[in-house]
N, C-alpha and C positions, 0 to 999 in steps of 0.2 A: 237377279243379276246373272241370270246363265247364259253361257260360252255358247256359240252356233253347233248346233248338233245335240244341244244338251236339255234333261229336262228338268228344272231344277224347282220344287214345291215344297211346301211344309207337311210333314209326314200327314200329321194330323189334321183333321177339318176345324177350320178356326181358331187356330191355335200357331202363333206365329215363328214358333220353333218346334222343334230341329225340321230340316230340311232335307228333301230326297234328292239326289244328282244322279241319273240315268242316262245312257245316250255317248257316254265317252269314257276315253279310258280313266283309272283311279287319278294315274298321276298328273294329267290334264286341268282333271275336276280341282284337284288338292293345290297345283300351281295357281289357277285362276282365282279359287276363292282365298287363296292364302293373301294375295295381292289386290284382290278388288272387293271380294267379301267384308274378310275380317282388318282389311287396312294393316295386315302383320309385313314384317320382315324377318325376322326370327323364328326359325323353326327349332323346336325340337321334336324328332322324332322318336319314337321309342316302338321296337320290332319284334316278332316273335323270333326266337333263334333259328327257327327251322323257314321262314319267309325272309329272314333274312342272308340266306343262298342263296336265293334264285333272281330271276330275272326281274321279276315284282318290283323289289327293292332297289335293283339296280336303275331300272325306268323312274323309281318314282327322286335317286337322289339325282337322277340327268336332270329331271323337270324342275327340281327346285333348286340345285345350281346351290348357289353361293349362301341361298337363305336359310341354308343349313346349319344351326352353330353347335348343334350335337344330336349325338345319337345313344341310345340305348337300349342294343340288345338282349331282349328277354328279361324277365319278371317270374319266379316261380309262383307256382300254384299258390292260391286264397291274396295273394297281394301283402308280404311281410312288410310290417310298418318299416325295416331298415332299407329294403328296394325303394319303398315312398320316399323318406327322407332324403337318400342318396341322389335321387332323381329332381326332388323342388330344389337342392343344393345345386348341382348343376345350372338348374333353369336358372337358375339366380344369378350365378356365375358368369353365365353366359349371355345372359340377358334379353332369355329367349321372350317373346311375344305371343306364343302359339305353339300348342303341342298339336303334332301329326301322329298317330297310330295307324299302326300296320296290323294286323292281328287280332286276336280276340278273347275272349276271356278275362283273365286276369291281367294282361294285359290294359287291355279296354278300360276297366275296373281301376284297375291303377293309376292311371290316366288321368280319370274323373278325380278319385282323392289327391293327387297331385295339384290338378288345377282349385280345385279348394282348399289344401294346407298353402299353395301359394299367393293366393289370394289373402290368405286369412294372414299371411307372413307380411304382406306389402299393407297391410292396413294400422299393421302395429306401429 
């Protein structure tokens, strides 16, 4: 499902996830697939403190506009289970559909157990 200009493949050979998006800007890629990919409207995103200055961040909440319904700022080092918690409580809250990350590391990290303590929370 890639956007004109964009190249968009499965990292791996035969293996139908996760996917490479090349060819256009972040926040382009993240609007399209947020809305034709993953069929979301609910974003959350969550940033590194220091990406979340610049202009990066500021491009990537123009592109998603309204599908915004939170954000969170930075995650210290190793991913402390009360960052996790605080973070699936929001999504919840909020009724988010899809996390966005900005950033990397523990961040990223966090991200991933987040979308599994939330998962594992909607099943109970």
């Amino acid at each position: 499902m890639a956007v004109q200009g964009e190249d968009y493949r499965p990292a791996f050979p035969n293996k139908p996830k996760p996917h490479i998006s090349t060819g256009i800007p972040f926040p382009a890629a993240c609007a399209h697939h947020i809305e034709n990919t993953f069929k979301a409207s609910k974003a959350y995103v969550t940033v590194s403190n220091s990406i979340s200055k610049i202009e990066n961040f500021t491009k990537l909440q123009e592109a998603l506009g309204d599908k915004i319904v939170g954000i969170r700022k930075g995650i210290k080092p190793h991913t402390p289970w009360d960052y996790v918690l605080e973070i699936v409580k929001d999504i919840q809250k909020d009724g988010a559909d899809i996390i966005v990350t900005l950033g990397a590391g523990s961040l990223t990290d966090g991200a991933k157990v987040v979308s599994f303590v939330s998962a594992y929370c909607q099943s109970q």
